[in-house]
C-alpha positions as CSV (number, residue, x, y, z in Angstrom):
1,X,0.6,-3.1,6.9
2,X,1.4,-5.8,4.4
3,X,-0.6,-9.1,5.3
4,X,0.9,-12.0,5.5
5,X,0.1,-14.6,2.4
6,X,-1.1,-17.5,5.0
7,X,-4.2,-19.2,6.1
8,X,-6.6,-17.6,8.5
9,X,-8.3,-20.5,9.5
10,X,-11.6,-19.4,7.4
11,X,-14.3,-22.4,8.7
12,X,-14.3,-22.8,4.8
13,X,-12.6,-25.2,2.2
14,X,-12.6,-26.5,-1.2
15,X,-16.3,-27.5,-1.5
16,X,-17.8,-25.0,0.3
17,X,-20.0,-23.0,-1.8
18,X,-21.3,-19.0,-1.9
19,X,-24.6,-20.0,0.1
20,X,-22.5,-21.3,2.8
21,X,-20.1,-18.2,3.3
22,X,-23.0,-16.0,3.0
23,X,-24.8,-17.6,5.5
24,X,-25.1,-15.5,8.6
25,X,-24.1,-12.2,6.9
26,X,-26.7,-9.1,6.1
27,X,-25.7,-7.2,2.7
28,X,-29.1,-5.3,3.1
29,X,-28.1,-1.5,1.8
30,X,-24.8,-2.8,0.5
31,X,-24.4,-2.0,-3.8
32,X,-22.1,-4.9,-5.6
33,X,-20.7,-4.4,-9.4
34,X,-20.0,-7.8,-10.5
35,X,-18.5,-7.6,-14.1
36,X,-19.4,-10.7,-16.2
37,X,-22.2,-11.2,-13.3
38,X,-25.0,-12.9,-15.3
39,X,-22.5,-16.2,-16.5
40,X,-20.6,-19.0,-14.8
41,X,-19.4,-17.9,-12.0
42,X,-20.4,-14.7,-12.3
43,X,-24.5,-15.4,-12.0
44,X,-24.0,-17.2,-9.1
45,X,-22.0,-14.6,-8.1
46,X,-24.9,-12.6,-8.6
47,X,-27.3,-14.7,-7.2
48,X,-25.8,-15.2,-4.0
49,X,-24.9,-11.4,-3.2
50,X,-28.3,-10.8,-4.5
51,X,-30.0,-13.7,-2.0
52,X,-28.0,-11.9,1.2
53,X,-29.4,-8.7,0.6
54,X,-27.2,-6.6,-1.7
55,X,-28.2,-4.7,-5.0
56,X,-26.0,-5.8,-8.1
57,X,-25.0,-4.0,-10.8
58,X,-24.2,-6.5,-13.6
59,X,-21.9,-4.8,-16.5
60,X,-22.3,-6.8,-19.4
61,X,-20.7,-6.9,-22.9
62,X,-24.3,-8.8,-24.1
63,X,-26.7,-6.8,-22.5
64,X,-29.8,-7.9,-23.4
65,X,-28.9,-11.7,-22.6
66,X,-27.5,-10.7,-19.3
67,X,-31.0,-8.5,-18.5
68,X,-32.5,-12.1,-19.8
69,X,-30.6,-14.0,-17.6
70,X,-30.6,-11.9,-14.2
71,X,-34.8,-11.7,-14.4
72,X,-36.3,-12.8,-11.6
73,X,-33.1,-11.9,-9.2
74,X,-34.2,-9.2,-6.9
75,X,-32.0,-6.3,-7.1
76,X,-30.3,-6.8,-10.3
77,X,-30.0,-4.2,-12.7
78,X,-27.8,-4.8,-15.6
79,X,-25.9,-1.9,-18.0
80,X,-23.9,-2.0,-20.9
81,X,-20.0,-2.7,-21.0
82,X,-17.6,-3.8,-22.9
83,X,-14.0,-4.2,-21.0
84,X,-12.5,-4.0,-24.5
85,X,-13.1,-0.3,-24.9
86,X,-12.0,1.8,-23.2
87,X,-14.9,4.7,-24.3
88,X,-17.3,2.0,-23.3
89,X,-15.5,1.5,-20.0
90,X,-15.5,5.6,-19.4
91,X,-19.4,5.5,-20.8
92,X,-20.8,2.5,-18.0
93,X,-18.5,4.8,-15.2
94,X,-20.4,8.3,-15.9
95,X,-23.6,6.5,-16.2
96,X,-23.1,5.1,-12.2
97,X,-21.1,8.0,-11.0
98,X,-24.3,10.1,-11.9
99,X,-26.4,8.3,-9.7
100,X,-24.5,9.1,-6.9
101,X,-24.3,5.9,-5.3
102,X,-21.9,4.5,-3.5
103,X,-19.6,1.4,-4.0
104,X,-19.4,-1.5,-1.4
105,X,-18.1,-4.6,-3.3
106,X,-16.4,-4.6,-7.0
107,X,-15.9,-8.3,-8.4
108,X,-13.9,-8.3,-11.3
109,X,-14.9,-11.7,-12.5
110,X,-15.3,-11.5,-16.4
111,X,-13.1,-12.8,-18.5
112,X,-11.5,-14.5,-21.8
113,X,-9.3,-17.5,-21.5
114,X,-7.0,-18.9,-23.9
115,X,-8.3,-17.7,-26.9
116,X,-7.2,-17.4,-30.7
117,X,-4.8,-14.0,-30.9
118,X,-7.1,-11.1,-30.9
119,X,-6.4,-7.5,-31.1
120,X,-8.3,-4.8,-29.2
121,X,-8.1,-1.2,-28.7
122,X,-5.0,0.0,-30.4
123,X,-3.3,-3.5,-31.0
124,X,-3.5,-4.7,-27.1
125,X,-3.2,-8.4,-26.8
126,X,-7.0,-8.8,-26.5
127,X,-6.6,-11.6,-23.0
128,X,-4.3,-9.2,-21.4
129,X,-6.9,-6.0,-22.4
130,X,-9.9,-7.6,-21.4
131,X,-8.6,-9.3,-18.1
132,X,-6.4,-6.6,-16.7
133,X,-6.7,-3.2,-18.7
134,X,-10.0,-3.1,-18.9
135,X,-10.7,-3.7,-15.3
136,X,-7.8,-1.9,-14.2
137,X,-9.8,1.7,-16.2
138,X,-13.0,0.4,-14.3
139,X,-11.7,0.7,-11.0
140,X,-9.7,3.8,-11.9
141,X,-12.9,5.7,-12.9
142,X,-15.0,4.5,-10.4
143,X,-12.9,5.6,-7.7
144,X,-14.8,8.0,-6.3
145,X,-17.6,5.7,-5.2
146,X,-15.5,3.4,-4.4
147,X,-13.8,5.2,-2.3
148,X,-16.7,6.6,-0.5
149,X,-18.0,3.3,0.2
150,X,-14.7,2.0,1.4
151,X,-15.3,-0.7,-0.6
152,X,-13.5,-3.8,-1.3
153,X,-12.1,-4.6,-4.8
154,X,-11.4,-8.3,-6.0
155,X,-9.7,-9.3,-8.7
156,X,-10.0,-13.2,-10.3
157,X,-7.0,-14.3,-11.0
158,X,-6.3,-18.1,-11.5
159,X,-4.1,-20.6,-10.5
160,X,-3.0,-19.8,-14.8
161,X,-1.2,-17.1,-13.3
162,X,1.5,-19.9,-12.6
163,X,1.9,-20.5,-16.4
164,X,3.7,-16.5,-17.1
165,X,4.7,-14.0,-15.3
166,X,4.6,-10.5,-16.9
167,X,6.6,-10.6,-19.9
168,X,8.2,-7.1,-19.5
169,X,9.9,-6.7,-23.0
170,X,6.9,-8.0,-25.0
171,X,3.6,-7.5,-23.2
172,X,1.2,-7.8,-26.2
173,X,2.7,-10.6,-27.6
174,X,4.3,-9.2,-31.1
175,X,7.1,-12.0,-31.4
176,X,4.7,-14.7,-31.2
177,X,1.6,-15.4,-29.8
178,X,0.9,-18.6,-26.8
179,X,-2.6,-18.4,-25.8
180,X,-1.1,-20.1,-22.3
181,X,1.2,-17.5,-21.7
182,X,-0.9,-15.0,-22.6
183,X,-4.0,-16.2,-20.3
184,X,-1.1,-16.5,-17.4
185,X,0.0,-13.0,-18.0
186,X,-3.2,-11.7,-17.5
187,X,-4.0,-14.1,-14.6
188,X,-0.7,-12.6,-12.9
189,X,-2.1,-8.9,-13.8
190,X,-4.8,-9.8,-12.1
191,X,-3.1,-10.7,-8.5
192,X,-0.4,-7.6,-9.2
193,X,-3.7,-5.4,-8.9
194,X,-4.6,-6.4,-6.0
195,X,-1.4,-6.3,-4.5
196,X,-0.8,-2.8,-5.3
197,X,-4.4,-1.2,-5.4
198,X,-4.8,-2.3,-2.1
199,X,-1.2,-0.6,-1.1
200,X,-2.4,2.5,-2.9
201,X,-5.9,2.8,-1.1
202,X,-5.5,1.0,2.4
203,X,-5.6,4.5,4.0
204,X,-8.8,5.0,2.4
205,X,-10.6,2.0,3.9
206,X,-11.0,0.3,0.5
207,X,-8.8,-3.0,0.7
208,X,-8.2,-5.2,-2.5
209,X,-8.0,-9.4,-2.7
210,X,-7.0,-11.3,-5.9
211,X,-8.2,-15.5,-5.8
212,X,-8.1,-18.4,-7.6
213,X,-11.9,-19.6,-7.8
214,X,-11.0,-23.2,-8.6
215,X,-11.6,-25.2,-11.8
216,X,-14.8,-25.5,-12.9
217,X,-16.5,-25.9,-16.5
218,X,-18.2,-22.5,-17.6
219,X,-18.6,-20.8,-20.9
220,X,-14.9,-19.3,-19.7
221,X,-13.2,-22.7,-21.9
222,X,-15.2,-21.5,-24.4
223,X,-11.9,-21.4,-26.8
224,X,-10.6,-24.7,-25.6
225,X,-11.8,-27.8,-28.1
226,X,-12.9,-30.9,-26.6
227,X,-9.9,-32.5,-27.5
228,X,-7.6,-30.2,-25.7
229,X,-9.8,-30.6,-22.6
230,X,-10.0,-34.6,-23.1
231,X,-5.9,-34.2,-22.8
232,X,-5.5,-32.5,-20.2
233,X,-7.9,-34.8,-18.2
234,X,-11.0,-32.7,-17.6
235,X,-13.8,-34.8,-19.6
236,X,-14.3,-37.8,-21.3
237,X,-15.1,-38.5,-25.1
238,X,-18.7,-37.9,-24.1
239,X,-18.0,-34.8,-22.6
240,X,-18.7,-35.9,-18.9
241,X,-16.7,-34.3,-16.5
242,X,-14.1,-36.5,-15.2
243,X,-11.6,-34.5,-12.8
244,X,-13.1,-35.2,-9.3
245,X,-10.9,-31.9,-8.5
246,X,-13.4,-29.7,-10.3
247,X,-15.7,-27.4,-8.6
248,X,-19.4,-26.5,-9.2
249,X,-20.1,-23.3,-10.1
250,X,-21.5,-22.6,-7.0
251,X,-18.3,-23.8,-5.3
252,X,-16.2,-22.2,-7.8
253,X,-18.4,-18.7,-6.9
254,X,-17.7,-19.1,-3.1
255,X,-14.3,-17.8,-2.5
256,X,-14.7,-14.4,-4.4
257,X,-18.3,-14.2,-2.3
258,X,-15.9,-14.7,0.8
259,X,-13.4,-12.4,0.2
260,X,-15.7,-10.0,-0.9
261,X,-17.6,-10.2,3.1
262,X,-15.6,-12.5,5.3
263,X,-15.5,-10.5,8.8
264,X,-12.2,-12.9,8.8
265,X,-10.2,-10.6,6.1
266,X,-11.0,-7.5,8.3
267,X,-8.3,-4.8,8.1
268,X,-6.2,-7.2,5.4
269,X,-5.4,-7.1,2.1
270,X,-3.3,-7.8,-0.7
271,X,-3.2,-11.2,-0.8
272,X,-4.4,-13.9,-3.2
273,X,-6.8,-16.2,-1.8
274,X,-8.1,-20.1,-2.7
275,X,-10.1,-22.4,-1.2
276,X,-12.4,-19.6,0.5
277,X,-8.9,-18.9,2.6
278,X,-6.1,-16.9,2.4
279,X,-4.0,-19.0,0.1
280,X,-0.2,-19.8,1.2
281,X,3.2,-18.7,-1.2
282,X,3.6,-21.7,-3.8
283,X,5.7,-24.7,-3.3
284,X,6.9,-26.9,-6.4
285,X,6.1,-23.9,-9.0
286,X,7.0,-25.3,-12.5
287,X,8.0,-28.9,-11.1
288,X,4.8,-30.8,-12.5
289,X,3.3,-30.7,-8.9
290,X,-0.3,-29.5,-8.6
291,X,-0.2,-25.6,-9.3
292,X,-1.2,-24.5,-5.5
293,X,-0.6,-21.3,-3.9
294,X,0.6,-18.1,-5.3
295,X,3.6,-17.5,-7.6
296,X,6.3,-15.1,-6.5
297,X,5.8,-13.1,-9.5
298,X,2.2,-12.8,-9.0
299,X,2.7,-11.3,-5.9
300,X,6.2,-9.2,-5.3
301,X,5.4,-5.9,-4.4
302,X,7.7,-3.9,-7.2
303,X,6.6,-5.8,-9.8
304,X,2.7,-5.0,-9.0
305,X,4.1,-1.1,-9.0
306,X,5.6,-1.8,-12.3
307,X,2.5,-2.9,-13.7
308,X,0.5,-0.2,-12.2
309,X,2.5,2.1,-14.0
310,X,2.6,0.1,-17.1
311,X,-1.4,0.2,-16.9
312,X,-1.5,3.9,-16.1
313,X,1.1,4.5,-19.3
314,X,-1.6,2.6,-21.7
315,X,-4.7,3.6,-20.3
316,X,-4.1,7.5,-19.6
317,X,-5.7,7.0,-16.1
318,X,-4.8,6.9,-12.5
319,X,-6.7,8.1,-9.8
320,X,-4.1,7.9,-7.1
321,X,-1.2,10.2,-9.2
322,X,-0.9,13.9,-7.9
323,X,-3.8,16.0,-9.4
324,X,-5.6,13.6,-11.3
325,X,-9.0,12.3,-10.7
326,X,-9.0,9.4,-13.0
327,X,-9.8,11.8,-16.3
328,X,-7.9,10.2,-18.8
């Protein structure tokens, strides 16, 4: 079944926040990895899963400021990551897979945004890497847990998904580097997971759910200068936030907390959410009009195959192709 990309009538909306979707539900027993968990979005993240009964493993490129950061949240433990390595990605995976626990909720939420060129790895456009590849070999190794949990995978896309699809003929950006484009790529990467994880592992019980979280000021514009943020209508010359659209972080962490538990999203999948809803297809893409909704190129089922493949071709894994268990 391929669920439709249309509201559900959630009971939830724009300033809702991850207290209020959690309110009501038990995660007591239930283990959460929440990459990125102990920052912006990602500690509330944290914080709330945490609050509703759930354990959280927090992977965490800095580890000692994330253990600093999480103290004092009950059932946080953090380990070492770094999506930019893919030894570091297969090191964190053997590490949990050892413990022989299983997998209930994985939250993709870390992330770079719009940052100066960068290469990781061996010469991957460092947005497109860290976003998508890295979480992509993540998922692919923890499989088994995952799987045994029937978990549910989300991804955090962005409405930046609208600013580039995948550019096909020049994926890591060797003719020229926009670090738009290139956060857009890996925003769309990021929904084109979803979309086909969740084809590849429906059977399984383990459904998969891409979202835009809102905007919000977090360390994530750490590459954005105050200017560029003072044109594009987001703070003043003070720094004061001045867009009444923006979110609070704990607002901005409610709709990857919903998707992650809603009883609402029960046997779906696939689909790219806002707004603690299932987000409808995008009207006025590209015309100036607010950037609502999801792209059709962040969401058309062949392309998210193509990407799989794409992924599987750089990262040497896929746990879902005949006779491999996600061994690279």
């Amino acid at each position: 079944m391929t669920t439709p990309q249309h509201k559900v009538a959630s009971g939830f909306g724009v300033r809702s926040t991850a207290e209020d979707v959690l309110r009501g539900i038990d995660l007591s027993g239930k283990l959460a990895i929440v990459t990125g968990g102990y920052s912006g979005l990602g500690l509330e993240t944290t914080r709330a899963l945490s609050d509703a009964g759930a354990a959280v493993v927090v992977p965490a490129r800095r580890r000692e400021t994330a253990r600093k950061t999480v103290e004092g949240i009950a059932g946080a433990e953090v380990d070492e990551l770094d999506l930019a390595d893919l030894d570091s990605v297969r090191s964190f995976a053997e590490r949990f897979l050892a413990s022989g626990r299983d997998i209930d909720i994985v939250i993709n939420n870390a992330g770079i945004m719009a940052c100066p060129q960068q290469r990781v790895g061996p010469g991957w456009e460092a947005q497109f890497a860290v976003n998508h590849l890295g979480h992509y070999a993540l998922v692919n190794r923890l499989w088994p847990a995952i799987a045994r949990g029937g978990a549910r995978v989300i991804a955090v896309s962005s409405a930046g998904h609208h600013y580039s699809g995948i550019r096909w003929d020049d994926v890591h950006f060797e003719r020229g580097y926009d670090k738009t484009q290139a956060y857009g790529q890996a925003k769309t990467a990021n929904a084109l997971f979803a979309v086909h994880l969740d084809a590849l592992a429906r059977h399984t019980g383990v459904r998969a759910f891409s979202l835009h979280p809102g905007s919000i000021l977090t360390p994530l514009q750490r590459h954005l200068s105050a200017q560029e943020m003072i044109a594009a209508g987001w703070i003043d010359e003070h720094g004061n936030l001045v867009d009444p659209t923006f979110k609070t972080p704990e607002q901005g962490a409610a709709t990857q907390v919903w998707a992650a538990t809603s009883p609402r999203l029960k046997g779906l999948g696939g689909v790219y959410c806002e707004d603690c809803d299932i987000a409808e297809p995008a009207t006025g893409d590209g015309d100036g009009t607010p950037l609502t909704g999801v792209a059709p190129h962040a969401s058309d089922p062949e392309q998210a195959a193509r990407l799989w493949a794409l992924s599987a071709e750089l990262t040497g894994l896929d746990a879902f192709a005949a006779g491999r268990s996600g061994d690279a």
